[in-house]
C-alpha positions as CSV (number, residue, x, y, z in Angstrom):
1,X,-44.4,91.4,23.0
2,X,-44.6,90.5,19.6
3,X,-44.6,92.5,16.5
4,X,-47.2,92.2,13.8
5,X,-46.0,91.7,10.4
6,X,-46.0,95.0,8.1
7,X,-48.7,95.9,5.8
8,X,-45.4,96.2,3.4
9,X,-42.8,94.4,4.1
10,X,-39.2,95.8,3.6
11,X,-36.1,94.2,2.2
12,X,-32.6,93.4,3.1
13,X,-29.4,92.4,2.1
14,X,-27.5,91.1,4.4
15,X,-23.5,90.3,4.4
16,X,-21.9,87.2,5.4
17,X,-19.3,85.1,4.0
18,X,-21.0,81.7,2.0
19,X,-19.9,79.9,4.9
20,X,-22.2,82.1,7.5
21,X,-25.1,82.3,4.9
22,X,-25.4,78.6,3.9
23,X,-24.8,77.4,7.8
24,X,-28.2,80.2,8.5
25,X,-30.2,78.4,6.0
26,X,-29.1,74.5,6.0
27,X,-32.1,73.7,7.8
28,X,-34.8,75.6,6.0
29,X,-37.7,75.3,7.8
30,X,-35.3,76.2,11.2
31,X,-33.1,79.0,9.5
32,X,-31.5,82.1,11.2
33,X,-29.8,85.3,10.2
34,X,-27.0,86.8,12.1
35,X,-25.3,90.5,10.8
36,X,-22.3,92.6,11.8
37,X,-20.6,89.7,14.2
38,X,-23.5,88.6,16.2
39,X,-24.9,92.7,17.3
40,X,-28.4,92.6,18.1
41,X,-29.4,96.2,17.2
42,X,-29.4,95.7,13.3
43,X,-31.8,93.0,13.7
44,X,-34.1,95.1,15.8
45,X,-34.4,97.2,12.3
46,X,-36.1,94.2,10.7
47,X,-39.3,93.4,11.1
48,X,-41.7,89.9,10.7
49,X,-42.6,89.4,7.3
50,X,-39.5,91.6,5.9
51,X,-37.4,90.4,2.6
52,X,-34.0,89.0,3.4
53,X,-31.1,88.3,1.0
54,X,-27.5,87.4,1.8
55,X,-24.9,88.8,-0.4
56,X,-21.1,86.6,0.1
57,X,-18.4,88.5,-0.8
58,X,-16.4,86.0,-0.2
59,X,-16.2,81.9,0.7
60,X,-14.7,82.0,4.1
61,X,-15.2,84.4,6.7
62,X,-12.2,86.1,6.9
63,X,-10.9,85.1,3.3
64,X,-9.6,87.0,1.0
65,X,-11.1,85.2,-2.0
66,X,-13.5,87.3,-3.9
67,X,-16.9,85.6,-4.5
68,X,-19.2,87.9,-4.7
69,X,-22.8,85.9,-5.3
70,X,-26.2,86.4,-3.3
71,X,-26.4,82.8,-1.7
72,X,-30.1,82.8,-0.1
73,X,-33.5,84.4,0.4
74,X,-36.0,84.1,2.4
75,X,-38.8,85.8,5.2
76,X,-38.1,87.3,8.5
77,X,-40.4,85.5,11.1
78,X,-42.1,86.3,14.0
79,X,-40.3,86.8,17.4
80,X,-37.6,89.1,18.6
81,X,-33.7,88.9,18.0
82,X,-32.5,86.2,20.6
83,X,-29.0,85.4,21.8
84,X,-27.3,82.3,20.6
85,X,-24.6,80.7,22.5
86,X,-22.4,78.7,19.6
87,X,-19.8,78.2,22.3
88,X,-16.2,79.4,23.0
89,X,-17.8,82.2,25.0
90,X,-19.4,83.6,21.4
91,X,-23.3,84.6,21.8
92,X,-24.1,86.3,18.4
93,X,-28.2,87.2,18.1
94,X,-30.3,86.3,15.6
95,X,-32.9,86.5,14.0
96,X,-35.2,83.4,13.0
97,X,-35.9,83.6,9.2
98,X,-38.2,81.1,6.8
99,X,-35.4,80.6,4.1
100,X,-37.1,79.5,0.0
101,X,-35.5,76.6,-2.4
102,X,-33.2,79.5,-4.5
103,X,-29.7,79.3,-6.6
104,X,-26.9,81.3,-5.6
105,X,-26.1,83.6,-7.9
106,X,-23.0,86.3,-9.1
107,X,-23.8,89.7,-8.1
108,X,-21.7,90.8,-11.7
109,X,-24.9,89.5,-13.3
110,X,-27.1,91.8,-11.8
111,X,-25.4,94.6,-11.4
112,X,-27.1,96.5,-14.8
113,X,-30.2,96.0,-13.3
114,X,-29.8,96.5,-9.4
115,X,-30.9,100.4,-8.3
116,X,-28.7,100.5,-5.2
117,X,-25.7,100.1,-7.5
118,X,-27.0,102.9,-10.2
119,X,-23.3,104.3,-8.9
120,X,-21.6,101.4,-10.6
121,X,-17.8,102.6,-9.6
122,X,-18.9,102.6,-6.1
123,X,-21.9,99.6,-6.1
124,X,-20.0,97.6,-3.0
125,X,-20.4,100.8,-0.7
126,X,-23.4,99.8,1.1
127,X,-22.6,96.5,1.7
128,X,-19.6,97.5,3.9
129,X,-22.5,98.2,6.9
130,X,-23.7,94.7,6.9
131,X,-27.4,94.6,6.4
132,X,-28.7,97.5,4.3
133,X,-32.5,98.3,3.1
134,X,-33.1,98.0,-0.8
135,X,-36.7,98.9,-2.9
136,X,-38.7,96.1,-4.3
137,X,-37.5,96.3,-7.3
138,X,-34.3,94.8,-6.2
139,X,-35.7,92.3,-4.2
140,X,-37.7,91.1,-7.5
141,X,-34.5,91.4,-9.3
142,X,-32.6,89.2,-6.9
143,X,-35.2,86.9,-6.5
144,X,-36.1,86.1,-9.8
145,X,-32.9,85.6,-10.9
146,X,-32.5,83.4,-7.8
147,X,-35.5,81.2,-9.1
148,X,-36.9,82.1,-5.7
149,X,-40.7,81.9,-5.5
150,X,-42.0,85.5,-6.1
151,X,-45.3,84.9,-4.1
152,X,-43.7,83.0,-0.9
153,X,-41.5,86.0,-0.7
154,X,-44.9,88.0,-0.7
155,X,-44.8,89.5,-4.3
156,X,-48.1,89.0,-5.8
157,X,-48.1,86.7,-8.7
């Protein structure tokens, strides 16, 4: 059974390295997110229509570079979390996801501005759990400074 989109959607950042994020959204119209290596049960948490970001800490999964920029944006779809097999015995699920034309951008530059790091000692907490909920605010925030489109992400005009 499919879920119906939210009267209000709710927004995401989710963690990947660059590499991860850009391979999810290389093919917009066919993009996919995938959090906490592959586990199906944060995905569940996010519903059609929902707000998703990706935040790369760093370049390379597994690198120890520090990159810190949120890479793309774009709309959970309809349809449930489905397993992937990308071979080598690896079946991650995701999660299919409408990605928008956006610039990556550093994190640094935000920061003044972003409620979820009001903390500012501490602002890379959340991001430890792989996909965390943020306000609207922040979504705008990010998006704008993205030079996403506000109303494809649902943000009226």
């Amino acid at each position: 059974m499919q879920s119906l989109p939210q009267l209000h959607p709710r927004n995401w950042i989710a963690v990947a390295s660059a590499e991860h994020a850009r391979r999810g959204c290389a093919e917009p119209a066919r993009g996919y997110m995938q959090v906490c290596h592959g586990k199906c049960a944060p995905l569940k948490r996010v519903s059609p229509g929902d707000r998703i970001t990706y935040y790369a800490p760093t370049l390379a999964f597994g690198a120890r570079d520090r990159y810190q920029h949120f890479v793309s944006i774009g709309v959970a779809q309809p349809g449930e979390p489905y397993p992937f097999d990308i071979g080598g015995g690896f079946v991650p699920f995701r999660r299919d996801v409408a990605y928008l034309p956006a610039r990556e951008v550093p994190v640094a530059s935000l920061l003044d501005r972003l409620e979820f790091a009001q903390e500012r000692q501490h602002w890379g907490y959340k991001l430890r759990f792989g996909l965390f909920e943020i306000s609207d605010h922040d979504m705008q925030v990010i998006a704008l400074a993205m030079r996403a489109d506000p109303v494809r992400l649902g943000f009226a005009a």
